[in-house]
C-alpha positions as CSV (number, residue, x, y, z in Angstrom):
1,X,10.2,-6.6,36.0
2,X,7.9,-3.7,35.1
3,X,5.0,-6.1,34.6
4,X,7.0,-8.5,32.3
5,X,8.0,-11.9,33.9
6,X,11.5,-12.3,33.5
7,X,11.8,-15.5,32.3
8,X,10.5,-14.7,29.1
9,X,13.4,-12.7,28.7
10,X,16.5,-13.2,27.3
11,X,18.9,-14.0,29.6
12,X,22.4,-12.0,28.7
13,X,19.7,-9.4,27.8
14,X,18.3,-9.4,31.2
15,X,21.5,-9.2,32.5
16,X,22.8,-6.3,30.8
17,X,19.9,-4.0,31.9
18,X,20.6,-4.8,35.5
19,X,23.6,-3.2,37.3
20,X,25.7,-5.0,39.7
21,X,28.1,-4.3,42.9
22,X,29.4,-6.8,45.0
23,X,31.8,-6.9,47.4
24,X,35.4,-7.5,46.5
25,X,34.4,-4.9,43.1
26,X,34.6,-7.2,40.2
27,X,36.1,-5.2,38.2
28,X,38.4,-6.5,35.7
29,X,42.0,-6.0,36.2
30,X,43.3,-6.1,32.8
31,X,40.7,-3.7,32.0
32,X,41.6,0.2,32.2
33,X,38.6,2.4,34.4
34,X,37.4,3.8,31.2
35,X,37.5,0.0,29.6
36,X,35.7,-1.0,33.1
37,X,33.2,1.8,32.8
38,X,32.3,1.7,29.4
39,X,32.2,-2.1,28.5
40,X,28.3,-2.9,28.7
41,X,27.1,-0.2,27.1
42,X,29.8,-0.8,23.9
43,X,28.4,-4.2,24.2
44,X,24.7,-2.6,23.8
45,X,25.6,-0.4,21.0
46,X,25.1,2.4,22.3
47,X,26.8,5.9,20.7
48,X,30.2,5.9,21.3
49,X,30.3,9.9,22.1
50,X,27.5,9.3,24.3
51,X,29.3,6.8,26.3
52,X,32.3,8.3,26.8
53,X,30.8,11.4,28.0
54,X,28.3,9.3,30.7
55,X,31.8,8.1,31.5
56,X,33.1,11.0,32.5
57,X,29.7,12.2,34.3
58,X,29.7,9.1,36.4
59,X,33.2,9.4,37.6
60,X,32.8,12.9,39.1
61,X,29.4,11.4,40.2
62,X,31.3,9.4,42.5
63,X,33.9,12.0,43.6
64,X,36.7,11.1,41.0
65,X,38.3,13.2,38.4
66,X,38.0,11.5,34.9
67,X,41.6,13.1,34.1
68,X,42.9,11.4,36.9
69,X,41.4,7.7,36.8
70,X,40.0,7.3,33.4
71,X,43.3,6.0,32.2
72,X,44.0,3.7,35.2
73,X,43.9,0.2,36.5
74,X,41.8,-1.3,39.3
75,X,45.2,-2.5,41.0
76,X,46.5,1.1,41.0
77,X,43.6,2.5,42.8
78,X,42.3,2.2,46.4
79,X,40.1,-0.3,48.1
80,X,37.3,2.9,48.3
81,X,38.4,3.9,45.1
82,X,37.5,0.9,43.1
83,X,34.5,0.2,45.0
84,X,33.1,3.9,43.6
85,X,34.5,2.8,40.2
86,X,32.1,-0.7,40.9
87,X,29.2,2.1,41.5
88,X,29.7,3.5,38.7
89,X,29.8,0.7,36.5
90,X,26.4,-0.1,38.0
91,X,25.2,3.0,36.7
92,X,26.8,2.8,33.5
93,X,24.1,0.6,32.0
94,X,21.5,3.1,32.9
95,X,19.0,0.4,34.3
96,X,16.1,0.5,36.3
97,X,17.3,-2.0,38.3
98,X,20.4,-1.9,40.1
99,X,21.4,-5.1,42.8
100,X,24.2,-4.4,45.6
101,X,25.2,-7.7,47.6
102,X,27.1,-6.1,50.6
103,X,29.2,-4.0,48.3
104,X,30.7,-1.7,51.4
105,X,31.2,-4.4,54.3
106,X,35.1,-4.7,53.5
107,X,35.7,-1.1,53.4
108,X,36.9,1.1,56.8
109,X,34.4,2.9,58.4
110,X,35.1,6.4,57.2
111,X,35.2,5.3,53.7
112,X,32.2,3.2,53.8
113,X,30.3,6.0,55.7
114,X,31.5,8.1,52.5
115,X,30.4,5.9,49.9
116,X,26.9,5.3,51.6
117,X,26.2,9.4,51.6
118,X,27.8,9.0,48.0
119,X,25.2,6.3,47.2
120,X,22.3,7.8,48.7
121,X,22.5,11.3,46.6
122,X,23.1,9.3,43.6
123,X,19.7,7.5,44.1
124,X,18.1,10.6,44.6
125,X,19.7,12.1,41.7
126,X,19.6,9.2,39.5
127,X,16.4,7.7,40.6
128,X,16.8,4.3,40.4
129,X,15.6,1.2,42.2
130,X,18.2,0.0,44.2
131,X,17.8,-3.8,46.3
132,X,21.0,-3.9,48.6
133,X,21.6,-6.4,50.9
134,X,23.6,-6.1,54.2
135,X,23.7,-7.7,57.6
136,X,24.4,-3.8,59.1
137,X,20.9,-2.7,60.3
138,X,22.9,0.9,60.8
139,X,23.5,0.8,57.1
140,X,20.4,-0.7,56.1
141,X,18.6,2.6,57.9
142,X,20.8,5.1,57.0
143,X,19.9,4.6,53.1
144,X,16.7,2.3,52.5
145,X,13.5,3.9,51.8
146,X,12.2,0.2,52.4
147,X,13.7,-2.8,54.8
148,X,13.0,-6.3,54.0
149,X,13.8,-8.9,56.9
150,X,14.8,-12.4,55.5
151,X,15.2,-15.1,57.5
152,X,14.9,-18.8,56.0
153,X,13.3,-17.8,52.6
154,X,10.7,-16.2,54.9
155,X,10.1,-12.6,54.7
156,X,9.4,-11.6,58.6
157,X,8.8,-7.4,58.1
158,X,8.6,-5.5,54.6
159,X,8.6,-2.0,56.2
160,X,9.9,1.1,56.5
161,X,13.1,1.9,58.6
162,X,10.6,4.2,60.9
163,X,8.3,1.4,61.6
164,X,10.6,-1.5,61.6
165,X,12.0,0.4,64.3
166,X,8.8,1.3,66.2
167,X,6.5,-1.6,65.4
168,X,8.9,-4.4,64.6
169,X,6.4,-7.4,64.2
170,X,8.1,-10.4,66.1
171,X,10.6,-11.2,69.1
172,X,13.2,-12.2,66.2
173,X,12.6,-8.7,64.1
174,X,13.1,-7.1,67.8
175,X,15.8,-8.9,68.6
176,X,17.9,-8.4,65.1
177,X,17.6,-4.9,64.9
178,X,18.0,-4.7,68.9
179,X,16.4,-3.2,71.6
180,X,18.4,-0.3,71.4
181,X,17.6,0.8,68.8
182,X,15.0,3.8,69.0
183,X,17.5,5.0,71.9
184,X,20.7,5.0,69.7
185,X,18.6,6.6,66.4
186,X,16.7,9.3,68.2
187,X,15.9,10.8,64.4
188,X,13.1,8.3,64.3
189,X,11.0,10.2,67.0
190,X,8.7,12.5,65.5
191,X,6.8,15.1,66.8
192,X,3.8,13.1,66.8
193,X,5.5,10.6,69.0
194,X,7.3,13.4,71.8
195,X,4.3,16.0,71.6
196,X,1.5,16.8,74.0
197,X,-1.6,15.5,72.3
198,X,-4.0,18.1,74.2
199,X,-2.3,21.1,74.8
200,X,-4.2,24.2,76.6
201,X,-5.5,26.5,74.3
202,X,-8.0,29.7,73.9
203,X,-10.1,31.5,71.7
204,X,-8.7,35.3,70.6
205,X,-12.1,36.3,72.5
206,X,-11.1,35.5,75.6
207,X,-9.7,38.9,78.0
208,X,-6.5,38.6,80.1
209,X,-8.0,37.8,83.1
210,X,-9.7,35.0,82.2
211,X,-6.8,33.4,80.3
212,X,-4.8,33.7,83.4
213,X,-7.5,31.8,85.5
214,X,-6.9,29.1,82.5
215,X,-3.1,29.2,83.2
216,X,-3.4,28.8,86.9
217,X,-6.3,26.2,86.9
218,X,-4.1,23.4,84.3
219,X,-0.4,24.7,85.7
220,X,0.5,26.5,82.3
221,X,2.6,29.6,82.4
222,X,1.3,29.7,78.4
223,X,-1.4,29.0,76.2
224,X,-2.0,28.7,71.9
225,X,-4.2,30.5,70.5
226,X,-6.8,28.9,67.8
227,X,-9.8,30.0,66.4
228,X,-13.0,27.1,66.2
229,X,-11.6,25.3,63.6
230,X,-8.5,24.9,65.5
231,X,-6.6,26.7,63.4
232,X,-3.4,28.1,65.3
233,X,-3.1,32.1,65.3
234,X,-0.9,32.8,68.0
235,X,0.8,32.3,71.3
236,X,0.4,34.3,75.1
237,X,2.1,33.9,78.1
238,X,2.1,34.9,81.5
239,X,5.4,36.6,81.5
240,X,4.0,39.3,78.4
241,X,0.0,39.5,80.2
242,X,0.9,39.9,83.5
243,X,0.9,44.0,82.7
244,X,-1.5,44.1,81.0
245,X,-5.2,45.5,81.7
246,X,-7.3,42.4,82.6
247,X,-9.9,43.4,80.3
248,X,-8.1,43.6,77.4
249,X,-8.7,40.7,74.6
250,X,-6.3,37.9,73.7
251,X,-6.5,38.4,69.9
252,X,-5.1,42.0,70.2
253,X,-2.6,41.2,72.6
254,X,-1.3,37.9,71.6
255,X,2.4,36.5,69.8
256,X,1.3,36.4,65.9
257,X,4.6,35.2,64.2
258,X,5.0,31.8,66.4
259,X,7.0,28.6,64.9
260,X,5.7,25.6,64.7
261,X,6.3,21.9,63.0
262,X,4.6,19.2,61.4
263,X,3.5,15.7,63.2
264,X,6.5,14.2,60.9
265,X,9.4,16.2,61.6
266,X,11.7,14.6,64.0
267,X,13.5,14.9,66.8
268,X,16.5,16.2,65.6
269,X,14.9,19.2,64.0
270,X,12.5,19.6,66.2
271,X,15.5,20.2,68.7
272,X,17.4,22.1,66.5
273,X,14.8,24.6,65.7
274,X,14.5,25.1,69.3
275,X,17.7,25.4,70.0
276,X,18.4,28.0,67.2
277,X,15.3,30.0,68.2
278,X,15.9,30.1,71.7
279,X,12.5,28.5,72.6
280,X,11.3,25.7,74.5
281,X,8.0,25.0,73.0
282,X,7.2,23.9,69.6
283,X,3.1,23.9,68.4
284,X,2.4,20.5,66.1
285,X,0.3,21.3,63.1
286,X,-1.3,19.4,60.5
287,X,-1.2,20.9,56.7
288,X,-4.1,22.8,57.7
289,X,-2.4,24.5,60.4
290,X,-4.8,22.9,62.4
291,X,-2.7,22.5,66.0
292,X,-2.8,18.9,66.9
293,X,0.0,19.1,69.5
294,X,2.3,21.0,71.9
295,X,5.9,20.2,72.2
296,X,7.9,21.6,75.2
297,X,11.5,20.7,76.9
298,X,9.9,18.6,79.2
299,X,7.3,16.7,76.7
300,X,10.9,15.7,74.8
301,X,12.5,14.2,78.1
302,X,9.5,12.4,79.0
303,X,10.0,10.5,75.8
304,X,13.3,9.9,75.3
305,X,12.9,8.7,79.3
306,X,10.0,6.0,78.8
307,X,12.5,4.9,75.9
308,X,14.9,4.4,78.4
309,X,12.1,2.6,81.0
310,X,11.8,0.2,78.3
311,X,14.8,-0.3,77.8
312,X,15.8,-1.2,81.2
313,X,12.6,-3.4,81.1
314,X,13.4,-5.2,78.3
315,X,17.3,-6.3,79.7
């Protein structure tokens, strides 16, 4: 742990800088929240003002009022409710390491949908490293940065949710997560994987008439605009050159203030921006505003239709 090997280490020391969740809570029932809450780091020595008031912080970390619950006991409270107080108590040791063994797979779904949003910000927040186990792949994507895939002592895939889902390295991997899977979690298509890698462009030097030849000669009724780097500047389409005189010059002419996305964003946004903006093409650009793809209505459906192809091919 943090370069040390641990069995060099104290035991009940290690211990105490670890926090725990597991399933059925562990708290302790003859213990009041505040007694739950607060009993590792009395047992570390730690300033008593200092602990009561992390006390209080964790409990409205996890959505409960300290006036409320600090007084009360585990049985009094909730099956949700004493799970968030067994989050807390993770917390309270204010480790580095923090281990979760399938501390929300009792819960209904609405509060353990609750608890995982709950869990997730707190992460962020707190920054902490976090190993939970679960056997729900939904769960294990909705808040890993990481997946690990165990099976037999073996680890089959140590990868992230996006590529585990993509790429998942063996028929078993495939076959846990299911083939589904890409389908039902369309937030794991990027733009780089629903774009059009070559997408018609022209230089601002080019006139009207010659950019409508382009459009008629590769079926476009639009084309970006990039100077030789690549770099995009703008947007034309038939609809606003068709009036134009067929002499005059794309750059002067063309649609300056056009959106556009990076290779990462995914589909969801990607849709939603288009959506919001009434448009139904997206340019791809890299941090250079460099275009490196075209995204358009029908570049999404293609997509989301060989996913279905599959699919079907794979049943």
């Amino acid at each position: 742990m943090n370069g040390q090997d641990i069995s060099t280490v104290d035991p009940i020391e290690l211990r105490r800088n670890i926090g725990y969740v597991i399933q059925n809570t562990g708290l302790f029932p003859h213990m009041s929240i505040k007694e739950n809450l607060e009993l590792i780091p009395k047992l570390k020595g730690e300033d008593p003002q200092a602990i009561e008031k992390q006390t209080e912080e964790l409990l409205e970390l996890v959505g409960l009022d300290p006036k409320e619950y600090m007084h009360q006991f585990p049985k009094e409270l909730s099956g949700g409710q004493q799970q968030r107080i067994g989050v807390a108590r993770a917390f309270s040791t204010n480790s580095d390491i923090i281990l979760m063994d399938e501390p929300f797979s009792a819960l209904d779904p609405v509060t353990r949908s609750s608890l995982q949003e709950e869990l997730f910000n707190m992460q962020k927040e707190l920054n902490k490293t976090i190993i939970f186990v679960t056997h729900d792949m939904d769960e294990a994507y909705k808040i890993a940065d990481m997946i690990c895939l165990l099976k037999d002592g073996e680890i089959l895939q140590y990868d992230t949710p996006e590529n585990i889902l993509k790429n998942p390295a063996s028929e078993f991997v495939e076959n846990f997560i299911g083939k589904r899977r890409v389908w039902n979690n369309p937030e794991v298509l990027n733009a780089q994987d629903i774009m059009i890698s070559n997408p018609v462009k022209v230089t601002p030097k080019r006139n009207v008439l010659q950019a409508i030849e382009i459009m008629r000669e590769n079926k476009v009724d639009s084309l970006l605009v990039t100077d030789k780097n690549s770099i995009l500047l703008g947007l034309i389409t038939l609809k606003d050159i068709k009036l134009q005189d067929r002499n005059s010059v794309i750059g002067e002419i063309m649609e300056r203030n056009v959106l556009s996305v990076s290779k990462d964003a995914n589909l969801i946004s990607v849709l939603k921006m288009m959506n919001d903006h009434k448009i139904g093409y997206l340019p791809v650009v890299n941090s250079e505003k460099q275009l490196t793809g075209l995204i358009t209505r029908s570049s999404i459906l293609a997509a989301l239709s060989s996913q279905l192809i599959d699919l079907e091919v794979a049943f």
